[in-house]
N, C-alpha and C positions, 0 to 999 in steps of 0.2 A: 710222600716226603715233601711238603712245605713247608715254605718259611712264614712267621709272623707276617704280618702285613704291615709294620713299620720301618720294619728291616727291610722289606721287600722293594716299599717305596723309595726309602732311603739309596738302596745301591741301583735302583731303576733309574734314579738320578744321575749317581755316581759314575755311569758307565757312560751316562750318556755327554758328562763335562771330562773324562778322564782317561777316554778308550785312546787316543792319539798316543800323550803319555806311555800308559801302562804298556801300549807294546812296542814304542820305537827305543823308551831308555835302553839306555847299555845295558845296565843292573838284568831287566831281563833276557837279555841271551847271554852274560855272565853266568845266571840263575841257572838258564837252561841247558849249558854246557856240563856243569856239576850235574844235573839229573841227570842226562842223559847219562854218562861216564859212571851213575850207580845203576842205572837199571840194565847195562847191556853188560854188569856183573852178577845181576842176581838171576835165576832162572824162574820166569814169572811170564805168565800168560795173559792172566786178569788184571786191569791198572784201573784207577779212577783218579782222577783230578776232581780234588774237593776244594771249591772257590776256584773253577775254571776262568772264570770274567770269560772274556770272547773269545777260548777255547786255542788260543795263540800255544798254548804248552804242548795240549793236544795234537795239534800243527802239525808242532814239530820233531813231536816224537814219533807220530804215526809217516813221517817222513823220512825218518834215520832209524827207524827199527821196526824189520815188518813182523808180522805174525801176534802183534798183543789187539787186544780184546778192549778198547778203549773207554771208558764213562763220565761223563762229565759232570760238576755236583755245584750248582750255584744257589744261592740265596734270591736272586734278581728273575722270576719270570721271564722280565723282557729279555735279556741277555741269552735266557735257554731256549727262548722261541727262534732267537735269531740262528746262534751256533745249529741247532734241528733243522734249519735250512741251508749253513753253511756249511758241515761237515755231516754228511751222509751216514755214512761208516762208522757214526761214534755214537753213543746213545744219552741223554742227556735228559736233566733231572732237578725240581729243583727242591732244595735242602739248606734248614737252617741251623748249621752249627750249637743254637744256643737252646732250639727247642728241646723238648722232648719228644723223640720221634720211634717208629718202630720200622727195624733196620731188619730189610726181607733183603739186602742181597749185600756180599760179600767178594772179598778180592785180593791176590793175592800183594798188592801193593794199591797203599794210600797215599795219595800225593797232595799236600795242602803248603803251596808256595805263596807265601806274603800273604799270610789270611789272618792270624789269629792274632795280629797287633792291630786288627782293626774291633776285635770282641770284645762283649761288656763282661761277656763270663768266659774267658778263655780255657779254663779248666772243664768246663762242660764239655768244649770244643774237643780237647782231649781224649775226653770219657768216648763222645759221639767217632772220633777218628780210631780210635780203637776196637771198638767194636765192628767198624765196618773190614778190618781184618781178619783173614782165615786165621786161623791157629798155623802157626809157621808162617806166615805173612809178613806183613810190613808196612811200616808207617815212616813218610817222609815228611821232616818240617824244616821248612826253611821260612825265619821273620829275622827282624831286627834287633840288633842289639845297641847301648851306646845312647845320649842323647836324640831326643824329639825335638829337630829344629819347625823350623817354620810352614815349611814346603812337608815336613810330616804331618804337621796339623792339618793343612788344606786339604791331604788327603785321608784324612782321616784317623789317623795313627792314633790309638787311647794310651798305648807303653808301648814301651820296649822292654828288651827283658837280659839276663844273664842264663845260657843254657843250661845252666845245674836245676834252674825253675822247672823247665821243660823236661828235663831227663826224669825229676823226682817227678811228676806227674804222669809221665812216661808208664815208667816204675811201677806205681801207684794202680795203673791199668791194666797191669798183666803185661806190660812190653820190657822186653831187655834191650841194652842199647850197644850198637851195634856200630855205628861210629858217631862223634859228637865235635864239631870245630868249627872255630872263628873263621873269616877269610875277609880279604877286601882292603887290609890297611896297604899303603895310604892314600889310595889312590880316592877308595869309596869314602874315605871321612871329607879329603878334600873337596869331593863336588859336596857334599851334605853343605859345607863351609861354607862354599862357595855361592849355593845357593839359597841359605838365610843370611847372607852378605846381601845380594841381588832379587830379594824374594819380590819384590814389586814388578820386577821387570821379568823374573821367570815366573809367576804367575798370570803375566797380561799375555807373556807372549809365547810361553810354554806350556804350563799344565791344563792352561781350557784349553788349550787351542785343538782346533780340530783337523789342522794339518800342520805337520810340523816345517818349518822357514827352512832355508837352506844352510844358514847361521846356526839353527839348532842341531840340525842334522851334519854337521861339521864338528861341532860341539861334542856330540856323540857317541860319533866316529873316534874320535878323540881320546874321550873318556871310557871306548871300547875298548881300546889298544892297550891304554893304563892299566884296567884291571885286570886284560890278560898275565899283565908282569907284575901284579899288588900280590900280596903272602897267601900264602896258602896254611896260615898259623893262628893268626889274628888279624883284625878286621872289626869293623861291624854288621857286616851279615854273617846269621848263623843258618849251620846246615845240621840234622841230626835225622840218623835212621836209625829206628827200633825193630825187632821182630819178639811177634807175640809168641 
């Protein structure tokens, strides 16, 4: 299971201007509260994370729920050699969503968080996360919806999308859906705001950075708190589980 080798390059980069980011934001232990809270409802043993980056989902699931069977599924080589030294206990692997690959192992939940709004063929993405599902399995996606401000472009963001997209694609793959919602207003639109208001000054001194200020980490903290009490209705993150 490899990925292209442009792709490869690409998020070898990516990980290495965006790793501080990607796991001190709010957004993701907001993320990972919701996962969590479906997986210790469903009865599953086998889990993968497709589009792990540096295995932080991993983390922290294999911290709050014992007994699953963990696999980690990135596009970035570098990224997978490092987590194969980091986390012991998990197995890891690398995979490109957009290829065409041949899919020898299976699981009873697929977890692909904030991955397919970075795809050139996001629908592929689909096809490939479906199949890596048993029959009675599952498929988790969580991307964004709503406006691509500034700080999305830097990181990469190609769309966003409205989850009827996803569902019909879903659909389309032999999955039925299982739950499907908005969440995050208004707390998540406002930092989005906030931050293509200030995007010079959160990109010098936020998103490359490779330790985050005390300023940022206050910031946060902050914006942690918010989205605890933002809707559970609408939003611009979206959450949707299917089972095949």
């Amino acid at each position: 299971m490899q990925g292209s080798n442009n792709d490869e390059v690409q998020y070898d980069k990516w990980w290495t201007d965006f790793v501080s980011t990607n796991i001190e934001d709010p957004g993701t232990a907001y993320r990972t509260d919701f996962i969590l809270e479906i997986i210790m409802n469903l009865r599953i043993k086998n889990v993968a994370d497709v589009g792990c980056g540096s295995g932080q989902l991993i983390k922290k699931i294999s911290r709050n729920i014992q007994g699953l069977n963990l696999t980690g599924f990135d596009v970035s080589q570098k990224i997978i050699e490092i987590n194969k030294n980091n986390y012991k206990s998990s197995d890891f692997y690398c995979l490109n969503l957009n290829d065409d690959v041949i899919i020898d192992r299976k699981f009873d939940l697929v977890i692909c968080c904030e991955v397919i709004e970075h795809l050139r063929n996001w629908e592929k993405s689909i096809e490939t996360l479906s199949k890596l599902a048993f029959s009675g399995g599952y498929v988790l996606i969580t991307t964004q919806s709503g406006k691509i401000y500034k700080h999305h472009k830097a990181l990469n963001h190609l769309r966003h999308f409205k989850k009827e997209e996803i569902e019909d694609k879903l659909t389309k793959n032999g999955m039925t859906i299982v739950k499907s919602f908005y969440v995050g207003w208004p707390f998540m639109n406002l930092k989005n705001i906030l931050a293509h208001i200030f995007y010079k000054n959160i990109e010098k001194n936020m998103l490359r950075s490779q330790e985050q200020g005390i300023l940022n980490r206050l910031g946060f903290k902050i914006f942690g708190f918010l989205y605890k009490i933002s809707s559970k209705k609408s939003g611009p993150q979206i959450f949707i589980l299917a089972k095949k």
